[in-house]
Steps between C-alpha positions, in 0.01 A plus 500: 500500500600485135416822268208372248629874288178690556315241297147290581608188596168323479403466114331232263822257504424493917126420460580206220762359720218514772257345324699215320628422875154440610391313194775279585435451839453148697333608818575116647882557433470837685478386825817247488672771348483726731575263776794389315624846499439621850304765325230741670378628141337261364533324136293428215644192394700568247837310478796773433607301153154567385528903657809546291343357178199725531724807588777438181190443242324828651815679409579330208163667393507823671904548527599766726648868296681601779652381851314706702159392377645172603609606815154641590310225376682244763501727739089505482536132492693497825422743717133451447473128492213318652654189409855351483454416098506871467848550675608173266379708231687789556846282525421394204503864352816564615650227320375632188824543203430878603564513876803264473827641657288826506670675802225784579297174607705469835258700667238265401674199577590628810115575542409182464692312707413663760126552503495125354716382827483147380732188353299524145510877425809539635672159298310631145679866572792329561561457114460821415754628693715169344462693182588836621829347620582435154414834333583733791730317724645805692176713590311145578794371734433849689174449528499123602797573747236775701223258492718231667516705842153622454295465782214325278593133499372428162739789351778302655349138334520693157821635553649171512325277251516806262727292305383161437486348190809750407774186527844576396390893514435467843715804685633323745627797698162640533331185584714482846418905525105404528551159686696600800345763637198264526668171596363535921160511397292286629196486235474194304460731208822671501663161595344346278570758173878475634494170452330505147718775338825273630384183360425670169849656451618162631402386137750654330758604757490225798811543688448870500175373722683254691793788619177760533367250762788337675629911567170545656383166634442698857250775372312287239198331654457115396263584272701729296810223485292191415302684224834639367696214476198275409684355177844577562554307815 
């Protein structure tokens, strides 16, 4: 678990988010929600758009001195969550202008994939780690490279859709590093995020994709190949 640096994570910013959360709640959206998501904690009902408004204006009003107030303050959020706006809330945090590219937040990122163990948590965190390709692309290659042989399957998803959205910064070198050792498994979600990351770099580098797939056309499942070459043919 990520170091909060000896300070109290749960403080007035905590509470507000808390209480504007509830205020905002639609208890007959909960329930559809939560089936949506597969979820065993429940929701209030609280579409994420509308979470990440009332998170950026809480901020905006009550901006955060330091990182590791920050870092506490989501943590709280997270760890102690009774409902999944809380966790959306915390994302949110760490998307702040202050965490981005912020390296000491691997830990945290790391954190919550894991105890989130889900497509949404995992997909938000995603981004982060986008970002921290950009402004620390050696340490964060290291780290995504030992998360895509980790034993916790939604490491491995992060590993390799830690660069969407990058385009023509995609390294393409590392991007076979965290799809291959993953290409025989069998759970639609790494298929699936092979797929995904491979259709996105098809964007801007297509026959790269193509020659990725034909070299392995015996190890990638079908799902993996048709969501790849979806627009490329």
């Amino acid at each position: 678990m990520p170091s909060t640096g000896g300070r109290p994570a749960a403080d007035q910013f905590v509470s507000a988010v808390r209480t504007a959360l509830r205020e905002a709640a639609d208890p007959t959206r909960a329930p559809g929600m939560q089936a949506y998501m597969k979820s065993a904690m429940p929701f209030l009902g609280v579409r994420v758009p509308e979470v990440r408004a009332i998170v950026r204006a809480l901020a905006k009003e009550h901006p955060f001195a330091d990182l590791d107030r920050l870092e506490a303050v989501a943590l709280e959020l997270w760890d102690n969550a009774t409902h999944r706006e809380e966790r959306y809330a915390a994302a949110t945090l760490m998307a702040l202008r202050i965490a981005k590219g912020r390296l000491s937040l691997i830990p945290m990122h790391e954190h919550m994939a894991v105890t989130g163990a889900w497509w949404d948590h995992v997909d938000e965190i995603a981004h982060r780690i986008a970002d921290l390709h950009d402004v620390h692309p050696v340490e964060t290659a290291h780290d995504v490279r030992r998360w895509s042989t980790s034993d916790d399957m939604w490491l491995r998803r992060l590993s390799i859709i830690s660069q969407l959205g990058r385009r023509d910064r995609v390294d393409s070198e590392l991007l076979t590093e965290v799809i291959e050792p993953n290409m025989d498994d069998t759970e639609f979600f790494i298929r699936k995020a092979i797929g995904w990351a491979l259709r996105e770099y098809a964007k801007v580098e297509p026959d790269w994709v193509r020659t990725f797939v034909a070299d392995r056309d015996d190890r990638l499942s079908g799902l993996s190949k048709r969501e790849a070459l979806k627009h490329v043919g």
